[in-house]
C-alpha positions in Angstrom: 23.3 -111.0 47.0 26.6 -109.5 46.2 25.9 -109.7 42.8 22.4 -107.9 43.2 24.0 -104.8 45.4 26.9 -104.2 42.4 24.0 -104.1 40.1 22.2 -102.1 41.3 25.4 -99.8 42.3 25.8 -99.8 38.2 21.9 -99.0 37.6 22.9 -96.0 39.9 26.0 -94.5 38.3 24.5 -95.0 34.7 21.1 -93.0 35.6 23.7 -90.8 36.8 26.0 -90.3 33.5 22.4 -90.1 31.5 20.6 -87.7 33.8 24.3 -85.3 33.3 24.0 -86.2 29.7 20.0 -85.1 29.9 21.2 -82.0 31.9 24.0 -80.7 30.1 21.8 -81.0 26.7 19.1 -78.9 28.1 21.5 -76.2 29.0 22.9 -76.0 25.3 19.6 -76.5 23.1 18.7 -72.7 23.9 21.7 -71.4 22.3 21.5 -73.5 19.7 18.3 -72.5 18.5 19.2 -69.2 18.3 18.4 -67.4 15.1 21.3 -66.5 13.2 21.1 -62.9 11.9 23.3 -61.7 8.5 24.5 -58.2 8.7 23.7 -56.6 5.2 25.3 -53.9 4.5 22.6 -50.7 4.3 21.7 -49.9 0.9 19.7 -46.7 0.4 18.4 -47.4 -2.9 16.9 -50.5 -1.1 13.3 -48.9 -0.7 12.1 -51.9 1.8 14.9 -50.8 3.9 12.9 -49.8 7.5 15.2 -46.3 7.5 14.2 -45.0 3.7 10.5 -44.4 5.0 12.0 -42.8 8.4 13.7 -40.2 6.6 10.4 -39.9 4.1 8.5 -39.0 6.8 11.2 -36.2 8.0 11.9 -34.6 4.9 8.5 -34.3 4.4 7.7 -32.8 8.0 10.6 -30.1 7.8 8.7 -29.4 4.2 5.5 -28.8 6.0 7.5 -26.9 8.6 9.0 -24.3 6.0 5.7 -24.1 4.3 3.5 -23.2 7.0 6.2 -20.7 8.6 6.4 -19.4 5.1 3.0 -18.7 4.9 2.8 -17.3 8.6 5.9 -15.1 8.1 6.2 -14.2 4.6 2.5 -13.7 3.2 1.0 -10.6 3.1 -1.3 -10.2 5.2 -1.8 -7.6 7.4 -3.5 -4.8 6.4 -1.8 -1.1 7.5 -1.5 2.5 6.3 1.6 2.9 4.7 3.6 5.7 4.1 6.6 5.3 1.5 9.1 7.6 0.0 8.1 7.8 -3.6 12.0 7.8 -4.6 13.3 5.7 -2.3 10.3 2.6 -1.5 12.6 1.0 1.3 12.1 4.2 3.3 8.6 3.6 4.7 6.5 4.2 8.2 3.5 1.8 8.7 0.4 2.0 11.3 -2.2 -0.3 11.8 -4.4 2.2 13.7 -4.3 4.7 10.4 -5.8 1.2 9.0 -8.5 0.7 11.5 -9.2 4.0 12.7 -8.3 6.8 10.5 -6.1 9.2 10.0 -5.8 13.2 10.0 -3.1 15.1 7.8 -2.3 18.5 10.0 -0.3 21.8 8.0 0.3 25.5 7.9 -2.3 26.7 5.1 0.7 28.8 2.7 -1.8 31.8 2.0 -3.6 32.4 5.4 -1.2 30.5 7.7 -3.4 28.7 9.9 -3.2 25.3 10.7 -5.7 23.1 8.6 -6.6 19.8 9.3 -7.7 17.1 6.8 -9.7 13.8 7.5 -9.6 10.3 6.1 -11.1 7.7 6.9 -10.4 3.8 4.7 -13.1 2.1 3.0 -13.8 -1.4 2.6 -11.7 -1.3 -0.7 -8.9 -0.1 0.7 -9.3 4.0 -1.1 -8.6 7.2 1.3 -12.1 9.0 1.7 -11.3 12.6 2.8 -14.7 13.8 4.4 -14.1 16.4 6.5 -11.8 19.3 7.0 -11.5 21.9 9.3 -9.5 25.3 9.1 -8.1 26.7 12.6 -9.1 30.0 11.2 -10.8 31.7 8.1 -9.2 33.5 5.4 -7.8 33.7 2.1 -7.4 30.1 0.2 -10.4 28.5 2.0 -12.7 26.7 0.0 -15.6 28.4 -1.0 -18.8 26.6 -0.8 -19.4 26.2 -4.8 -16.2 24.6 -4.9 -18.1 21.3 -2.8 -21.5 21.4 -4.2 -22.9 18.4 -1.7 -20.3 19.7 1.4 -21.7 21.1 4.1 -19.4 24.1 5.5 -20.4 25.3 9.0 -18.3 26.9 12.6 -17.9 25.0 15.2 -15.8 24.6 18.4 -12.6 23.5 16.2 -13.0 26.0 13.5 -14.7 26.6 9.9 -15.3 22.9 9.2 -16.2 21.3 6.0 -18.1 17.8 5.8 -19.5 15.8 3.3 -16.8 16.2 0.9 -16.5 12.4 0.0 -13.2 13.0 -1.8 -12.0 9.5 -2.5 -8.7 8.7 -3.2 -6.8 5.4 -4.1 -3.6 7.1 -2.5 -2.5 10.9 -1.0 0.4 12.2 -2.5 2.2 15.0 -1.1 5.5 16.5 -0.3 6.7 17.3 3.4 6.6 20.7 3.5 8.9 23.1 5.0 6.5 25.8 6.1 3.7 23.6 6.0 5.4 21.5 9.1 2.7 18.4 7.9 2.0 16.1 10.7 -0.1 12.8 11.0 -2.6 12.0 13.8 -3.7 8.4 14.3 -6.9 8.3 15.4 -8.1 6.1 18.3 -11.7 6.2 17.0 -13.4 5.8 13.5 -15.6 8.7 14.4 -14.1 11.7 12.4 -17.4 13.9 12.1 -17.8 14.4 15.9 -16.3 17.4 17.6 -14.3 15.5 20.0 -10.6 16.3 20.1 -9.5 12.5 20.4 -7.2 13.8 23.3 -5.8 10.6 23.7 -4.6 10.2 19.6 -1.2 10.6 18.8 0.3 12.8 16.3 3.7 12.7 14.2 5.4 14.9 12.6 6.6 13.7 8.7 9.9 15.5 9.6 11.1 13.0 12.0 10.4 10.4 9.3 11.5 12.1 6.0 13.5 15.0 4.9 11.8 18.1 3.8 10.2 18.2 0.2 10.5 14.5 -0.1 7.6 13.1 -1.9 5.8 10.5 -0.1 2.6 8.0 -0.6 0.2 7.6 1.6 -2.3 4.1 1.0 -3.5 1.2 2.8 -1.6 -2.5 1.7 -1.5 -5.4 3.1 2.5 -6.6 4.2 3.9 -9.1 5.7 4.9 -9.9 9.4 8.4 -9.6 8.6 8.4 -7.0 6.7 5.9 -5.0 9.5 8.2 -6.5 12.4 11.4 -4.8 11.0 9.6 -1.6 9.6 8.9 1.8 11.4 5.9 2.1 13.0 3.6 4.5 14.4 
């Protein structure tokens, strides 16, 4: 009997010893079947390494980036009448209404002294087409009629008026005058041969631009946003 209890008793304490054995083994098998990782040092000639593509893929993004703002910013593309000192090309004044809508060139006529006012309208290839003028009052140094064999010269509520001359022109050259006090109106309509007074167009002076007798160019080119962003305007 005594010999059956102290078995047992040992049974006991040795399931005991194995089931800590059991236990503690358990609790250390996870970390020893960790993976073991190797820090390489980074080689950027290595082109499997996961980072070389990463930086592909950003240099050529920025690339895209630069090309598309280029091409945004840079290009020319907007179309505008351009007026430029023939001398001195950085000193310019650009209007997209003279583009869309037309443009009328206002001076003192130097024989009769009235005020005369020219025209122009833009075609689709980008030429001047003067087609109408109209003098404030008649005199000396007015066209005569065999001087525009298809223009039609009549008086109307502006003045003697002149149509139809279909003078076209790739650009206007002309000097700000003195006397001639020449002015630009930028029309709001591309309706020149009506005798509406286009009230609500506005009209410059070439004085407040350029200095007298400067020789300046007037024709339609396309520029860039840039360059129209940081240029006069009107």
């Amino acid at each position: 009997m005594a010999f059956c209890f102290a078995k047992n008793r040992l049974f006991r304490v040795t399931l005991s010893l194995h089931s800590f054995a059991t236990l503690r083994n358990w609790l250390c098998q996870p970390l020893q079947s960790l993976p073991q990782f190797k820090i390489e040092k980074f080689d950027i000639k290595n082109k499997s390494n996961f980072l070389v593509p990463y930086l592909y893929k950003k240099i050529l993004f920025i690339s895209i980036f630069i090309l598309i703002f280029g091409a945004f910013f840079l290009a020319p593309v907007i179309p505008v009448l351009s007026i430029t000192n023939r001398k001195a090309p950085n000193q310019k004044v650009y209007s997209i209404g003279g583009f869309k809508n037309g443009f009328i060139i206002s001076y003192t006529h130097s024989v009769n002294k009235g005020r005369v006012k020219d025209y122009y309208t833009i075609k689709p290839d980008y030429t001047l087409l003067c087609d109408k003028s109209v003098f404030l009052s008649y005199g000396a140094g007015i066209p005569e009629p065999q001087d525009f064999p298809d223009a039609v010269f009549s008086v109307t509520s502006e003045g003697y008026t002149i149509t139809n001359i279909n003078r076209n022109l790739k650009q206007l050259t002309m000097a700000v005058g003195i006397i001639a006090n020449h002015s630009i109106t930028i029309l709001n309509s591309n309706v020149v041969n009506s005798q509406t007074e286009f009230s609500d167009s506005k009209e410059f002076f070439l004085t407040d631009f350029f200095e007298p007798q400067t020789s300046i160019n007037l024709q339609i080119k396309r520029v860039s946003l840039i360059k129209y962003l940081t240029s006069k305007k009107i």
